[in-house]
C-alpha positions in Angstrom: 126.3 98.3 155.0 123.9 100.3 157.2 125.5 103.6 156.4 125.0 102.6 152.7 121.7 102.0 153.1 120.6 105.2 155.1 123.2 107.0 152.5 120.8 105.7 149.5 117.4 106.7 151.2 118.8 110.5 151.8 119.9 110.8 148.3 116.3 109.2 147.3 114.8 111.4 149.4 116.5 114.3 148.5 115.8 113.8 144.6 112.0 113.3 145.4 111.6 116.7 147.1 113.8 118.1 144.0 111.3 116.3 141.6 108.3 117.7 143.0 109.5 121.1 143.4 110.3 121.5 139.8 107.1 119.5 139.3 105.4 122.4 141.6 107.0 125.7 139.8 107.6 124.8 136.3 104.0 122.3 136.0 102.9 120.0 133.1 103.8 122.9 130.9 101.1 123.6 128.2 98.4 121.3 127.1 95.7 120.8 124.1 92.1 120.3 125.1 91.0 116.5 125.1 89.9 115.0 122.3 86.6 112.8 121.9 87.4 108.9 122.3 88.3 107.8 119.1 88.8 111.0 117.4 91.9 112.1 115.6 92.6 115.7 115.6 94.8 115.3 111.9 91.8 116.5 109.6 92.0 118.7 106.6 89.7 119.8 104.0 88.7 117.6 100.8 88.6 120.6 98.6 91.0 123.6 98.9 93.3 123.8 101.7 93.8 127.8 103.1 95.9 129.2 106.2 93.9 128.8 108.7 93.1 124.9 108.0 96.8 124.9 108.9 97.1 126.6 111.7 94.1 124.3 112.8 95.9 121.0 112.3 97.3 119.2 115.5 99.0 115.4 115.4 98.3 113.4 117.7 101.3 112.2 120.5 102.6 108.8 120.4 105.1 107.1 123.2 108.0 108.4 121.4 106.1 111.9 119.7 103.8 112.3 116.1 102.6 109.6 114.2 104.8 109.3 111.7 102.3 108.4 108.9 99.5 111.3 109.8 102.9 113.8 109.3 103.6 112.0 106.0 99.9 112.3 104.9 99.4 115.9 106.2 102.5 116.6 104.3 102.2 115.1 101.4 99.0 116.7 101.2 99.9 120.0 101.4 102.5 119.5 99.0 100.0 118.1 96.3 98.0 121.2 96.9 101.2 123.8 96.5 101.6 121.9 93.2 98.0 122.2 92.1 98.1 125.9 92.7 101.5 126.6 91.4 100.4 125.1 88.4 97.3 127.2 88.1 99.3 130.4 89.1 101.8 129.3 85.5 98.6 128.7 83.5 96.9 132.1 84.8 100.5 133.6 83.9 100.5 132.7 80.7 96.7 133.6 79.9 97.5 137.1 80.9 100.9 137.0 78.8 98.5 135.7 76.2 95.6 138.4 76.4 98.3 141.2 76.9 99.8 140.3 73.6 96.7 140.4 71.7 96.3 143.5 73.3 99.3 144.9 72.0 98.3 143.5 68.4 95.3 145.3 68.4 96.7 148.5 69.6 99.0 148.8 66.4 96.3 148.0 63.9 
């Protein structure tokens, strides 16, 4: 029993000093700067949403990782402003089809 017992404390020993020298060379490995009580970094724009908005954008960590429903908003989001601008990209398309084929109209008058 005693040779169990001092066999348990090495091996508890032994994986504390192996904990805290990984803890010592590899550290807490990168970290954002702390947010003000109360604050949630998810914000985006009400109007028009551009690159760097994105880039800006950080969720914050839950016990097990993201919020799920600030990833689903932030998401959804941006996929309601792809649409808005794909559909004004088509309509601008079409105008210019539409102008060069007066164009062309007028030229063989």
């Amino acid at each position: 029993m005693g040779t169990a017992l001092i066999y348990l404390i090495v091996v508890v020993a032994v994986a504390a000093v192996l904990f805290g020298l990984a803890a010592a060379v590899f550290g807490r490995g990168e970290e954002l700067a702390p947010l003000a009580p109360g604050a949630t970094p998810t914000r985006l724009p009400a109007g028009e949403i551009d690159g760097e908005d994105v880039r800006e954008l950080r969720f914050p960590q839950a016990v097990r990782g993201y919020r799920m429903a600030e990833v689903d908003w932030v998401l959804d989001r941006l996929a309601d402003e792809l649409d808005r601008t794909g559909m004004e990209r088509d309509g601008l398309l079409a105008r210019v089809a539409e102008l060069e084929s007066v164009a062309a109209r007028k030229e063989e008058q």
